[in-house]
C-alpha positions, 0 to 999 in steps of 0.5 A, a space after each residue: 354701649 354694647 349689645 349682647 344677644 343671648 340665644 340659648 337658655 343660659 343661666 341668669 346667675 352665670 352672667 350676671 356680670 354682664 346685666 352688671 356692666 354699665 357698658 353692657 345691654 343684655 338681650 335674651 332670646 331663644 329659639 330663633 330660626 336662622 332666618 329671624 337670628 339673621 334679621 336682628 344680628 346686625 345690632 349686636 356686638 356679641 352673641 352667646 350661645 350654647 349648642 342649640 343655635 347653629 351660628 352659620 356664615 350667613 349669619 356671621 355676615 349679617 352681623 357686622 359689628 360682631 366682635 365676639 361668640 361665646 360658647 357657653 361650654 367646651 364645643 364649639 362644633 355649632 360655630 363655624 370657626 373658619 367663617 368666624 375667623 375670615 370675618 375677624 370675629 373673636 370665638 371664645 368657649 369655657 374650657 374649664 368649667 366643667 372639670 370638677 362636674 365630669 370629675 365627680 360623675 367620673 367617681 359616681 360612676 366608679 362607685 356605681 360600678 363597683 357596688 352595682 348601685 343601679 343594678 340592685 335598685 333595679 331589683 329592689 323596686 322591682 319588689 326583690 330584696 336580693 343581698 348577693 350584689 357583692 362588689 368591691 372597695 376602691 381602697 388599695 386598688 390600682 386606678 389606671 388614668 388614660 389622660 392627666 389634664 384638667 379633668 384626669 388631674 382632680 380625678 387622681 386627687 380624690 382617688 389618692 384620698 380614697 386610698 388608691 394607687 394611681 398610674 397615670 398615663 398622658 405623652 405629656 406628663 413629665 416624671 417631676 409633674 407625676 411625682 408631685 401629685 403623687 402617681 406612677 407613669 405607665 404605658 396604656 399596656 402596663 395601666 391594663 395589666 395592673 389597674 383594678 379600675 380604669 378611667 379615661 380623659 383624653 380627647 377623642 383624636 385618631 390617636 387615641 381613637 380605640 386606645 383601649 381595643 381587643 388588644 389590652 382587654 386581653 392583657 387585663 386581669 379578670 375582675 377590671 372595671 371601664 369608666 368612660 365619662 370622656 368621649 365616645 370611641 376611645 374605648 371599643 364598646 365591641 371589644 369591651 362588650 366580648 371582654 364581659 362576656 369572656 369574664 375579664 371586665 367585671 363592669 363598666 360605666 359609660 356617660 359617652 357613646 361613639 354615636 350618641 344618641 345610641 340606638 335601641 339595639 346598642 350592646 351597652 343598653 342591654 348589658 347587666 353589667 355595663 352602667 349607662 347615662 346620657 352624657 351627662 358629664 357637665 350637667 351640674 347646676 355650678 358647671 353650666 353656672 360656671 362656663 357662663 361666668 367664665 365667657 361672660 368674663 372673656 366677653 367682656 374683656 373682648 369687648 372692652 378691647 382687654 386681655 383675653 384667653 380661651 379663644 379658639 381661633 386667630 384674632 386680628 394680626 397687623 396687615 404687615 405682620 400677617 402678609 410676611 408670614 401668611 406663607 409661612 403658617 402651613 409651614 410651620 404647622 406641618 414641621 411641628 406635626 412630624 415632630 409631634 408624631 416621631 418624637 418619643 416622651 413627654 415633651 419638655 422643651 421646644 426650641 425654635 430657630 428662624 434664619 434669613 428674612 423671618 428675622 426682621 418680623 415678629 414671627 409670635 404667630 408663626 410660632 403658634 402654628 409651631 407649637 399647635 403643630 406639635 401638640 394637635 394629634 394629642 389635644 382635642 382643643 388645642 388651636 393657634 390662640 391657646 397653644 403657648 398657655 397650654 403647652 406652658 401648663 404642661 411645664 414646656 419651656 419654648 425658647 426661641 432664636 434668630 440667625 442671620 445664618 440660613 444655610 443657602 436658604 433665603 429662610 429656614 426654620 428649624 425646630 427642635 424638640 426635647 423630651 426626657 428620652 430623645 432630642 429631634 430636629 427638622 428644618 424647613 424652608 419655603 421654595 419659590 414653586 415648590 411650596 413648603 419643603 422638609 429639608 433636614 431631619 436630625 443630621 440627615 439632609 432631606 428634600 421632600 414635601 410636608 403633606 400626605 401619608 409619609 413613611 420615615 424609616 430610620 436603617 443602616 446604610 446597607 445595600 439592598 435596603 431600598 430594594 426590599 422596602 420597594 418590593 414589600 410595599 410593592 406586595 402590599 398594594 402600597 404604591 410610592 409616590 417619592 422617596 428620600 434618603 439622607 446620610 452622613 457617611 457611607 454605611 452608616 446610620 441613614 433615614 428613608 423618607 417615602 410618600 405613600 398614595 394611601 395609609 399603610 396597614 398596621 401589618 406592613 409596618 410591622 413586617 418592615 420593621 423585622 427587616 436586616 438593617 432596619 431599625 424603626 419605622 414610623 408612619 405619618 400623616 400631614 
């Protein structure tokens, strides 16, 4: 019999399969302290919670038999995952059940903003009968979606039926998948140039942090209108602010906030032409009845020692398996994310390569941390658990290989990744005291360490290249730490690999980038 403790308010009816299970004793009690959770954990095979309990380390280790949490909803930001993880401890949360919750509010607030609903409720209990709140229709205007996963997906189904023209973008979403549901690819440039409407559903990551900023507000035509109900920052409540004001933004609808909640003084709270709620996005009797069946359901497969998804960090690895390729993880991690942050498109393919003594092992979890690398700077939720499903979703074929062949490594792994516009590659290996190292990029050799701030620039082999680009940065307070450059042939195409004590301004890469012979420059962070 296994015992599962309820700590929060969740809903009977959401897991009810559990009171089912003949297997199954259901405790419910809410409001615990740490200390009196800490007390009582150690019976217990599984906790659920939502956001109120707080599951620390200390509370992990008093729970021994702990196989599994539960996080009724998305975040898991009240767990500690790391804890959790050292322990052997399964963390499990419900990703999807409040994607039609957000989306419906999304289009609330769409039409909110165009007809001016709260506001003319505002004036008439307040005993104004005034008729001159003239909004706009959505059919055939031009919605722009920011984000075309779960959420942004079913959004563009239902603006399609209301007669809207949809231009979506997402780096991976492929031509074929936005045909069939029937929208265009754009830029965030373009989206802002054409959009009548404009709604975002990305994660909340450094890049996509201020996706919308001064700069395409001021590319938009007057009369646009901003609905954020994803998360706070990526959009510029400043800029959108001074965008109202200019005229360009006739209104805009925000479930979110960059620091929630808000304060009193906060532009939005006072703003005649800006719709606010207080983040309300899963709050829908079906949604929160929803993410308790689906962890209810993943409970009880954990439980029951039966296949299971939606967990959110590493299960248990056999001893084996785990002690060869533990050294390899950060390795792997760390060529998937330069390849994710230098590849261009929406990735359609990856293609991994190991060689030497990586080919006697199951190397599935090393794979992992590959595909997770690749993807993380643009998937707020992705993990090592959840990174195959997620990228098999957005139709990525992942093939991978063995070769006996190293290449004068005791191990090298190669990945590969192909989009519609471009094909790169970067091969890494481990060396004995110095760690994991970058030791091919595309054709070029390289021989330089996966972490910090790095610069890769792509130039023509050309005297006095490396000079300029010494002094620039030199000018700018931008101090090199190593750099690298690999070549096939003498005066031909070559890559500058450069690791930077601190981020280079925006402005110092632009300025590198107009130099003679220099053909791109990309910034990274690891």
């Amino acid at each position: 019999m296994y015992k599962v403790l309820v700590s929060d308010p969740i809903s009977d009816m959401g897991i009810q399969m559990l009171y089912d299970a003949a297997d199954v004793e259901v405790v419910k009690q809410s409001g615990l302290s740490e200390d009196e959770l800490i007390a009582i954990i150690g019976e217990y095979d599984a906790l659920l919670v939502r956001s109120q309990t707080k599951v620390t380390e200390k509370i992990m280790t008093a729970g021994t038999k702990l196989k599994v949490i539960g996080r009724a909803g998305v975040g898991v930001d009240n767990i500690d995952l790391e804890a959790a993880t050292k322990r052997g401890i399964i963390v499990i949360n419900a990703p999807d059940g409040n994607t039609i919750a957000t989306c419906e509010l999304t289009f609330a607030m769409m039409m909110a903003t165009a007809r001016m609903i709260p506001q003319a409720y505002k004036k008439t209990v307040g005993g104004e009968w005034d008729r001159k709140f003239i909004g706009v229709e959505l059919r055939n205007k031009t919605l722009g979606i920011l984000g075309m996963g779960r959420i942004g997906s079913e959004v563009a189904k239902r603006a399609k039926v209301f007669g809207m023209e949809v231009i979506g973008y997402d780096p991976f979403l492929t031509e074929e998948r936005a045909e069939k549901m029937g929208v265009k690819l754009g830029t965030v440039n373009e989206i802002a140039a054409q959009a009548d409407f404009i709604t975002v559903h990305t994660p909340l990551t450094p890049e996509t942090r201020h996706l919308i900023g001064k700069t395409q507000f001021e590319l938009m035509k007057p009369g646009i209108r901003i609905i954020n109900c994803a998360r706070g920052g990526i959009i510029d409540e400043l800029a959108l602010v001074e965008a109202i004001d200019q005229g360009i933004v006739a209104g805009a609808a925000f479930d979110v906030f960059e620091v929630e909640p808000p304060q009193k003084d906060h532009p939005f709270l006072n703003n005649p032409k800006v719709i606010v709620t207080p983040h309300l996005g899963a709050s829908t009797i079906e949604a929160q009845e929803n993410v308790a069946i689906d962890v209810s359901e993943e409970v009880l497969h954990i439980l029951r020692n039966e296949p299971f998804k939606n967990a959110v960090n590493l299960p248990p690895v056999p001893a084996n398996v785990l002690n060869k390729l533990q050294p390899y993880f950060r390795l792997g991690e760390k060529i998937g994310s330069v390849l994710g942050q230098i590849a261009q498109g929406a990735v359609a393919e990856i293609v991994v390569n190991y060689a030497g003594e990586l080919i006697d092992v199951d190397t599935s979890p090393l794979t992992r941390y590959i595909v997770k690398g690749i993807f993380e700077n643009q998937l707020e939720s992705i993990n090592i658990i959840n990174a195959m499903h997620l990228a098999k979703s957005r139709g990525v074929n992942i093939v991978v290989q063995t070769s006996n062949t190293a290449n004068d490594f005791t191990n090298l792994v190669t990945v590969t990744v192909k989009t519609k516009q471009e094909e790169k590659t970067l091969a890494g290996t481990l060396l004995a005291g110095y760690g994991e190292r970058i030791v091919r990029i595309d054709q070029y050799p390289v021989d330089f360490a996966a972490e910090g701030n790095l610069l890769l620039i792509s130039h023509n082999d050309k005297p006095g290249i490396i000079g300029r680009v010494g002094t620039l940065l030199g000018n700018n307070q931008v101090n090199i730490a190593t750099m690298q450059v690999g070549r096939k042939v003498i005066g031909g195409s070559a890559i500058m690999v450069l690791t930077i004590d601190k981020t280079a301004p925006t402005d110092v890469l632009s300025e590198l980038s107009k130099q003679d012979e220099i053909v791109n420059v990309r910034a990274l962070t690891l």
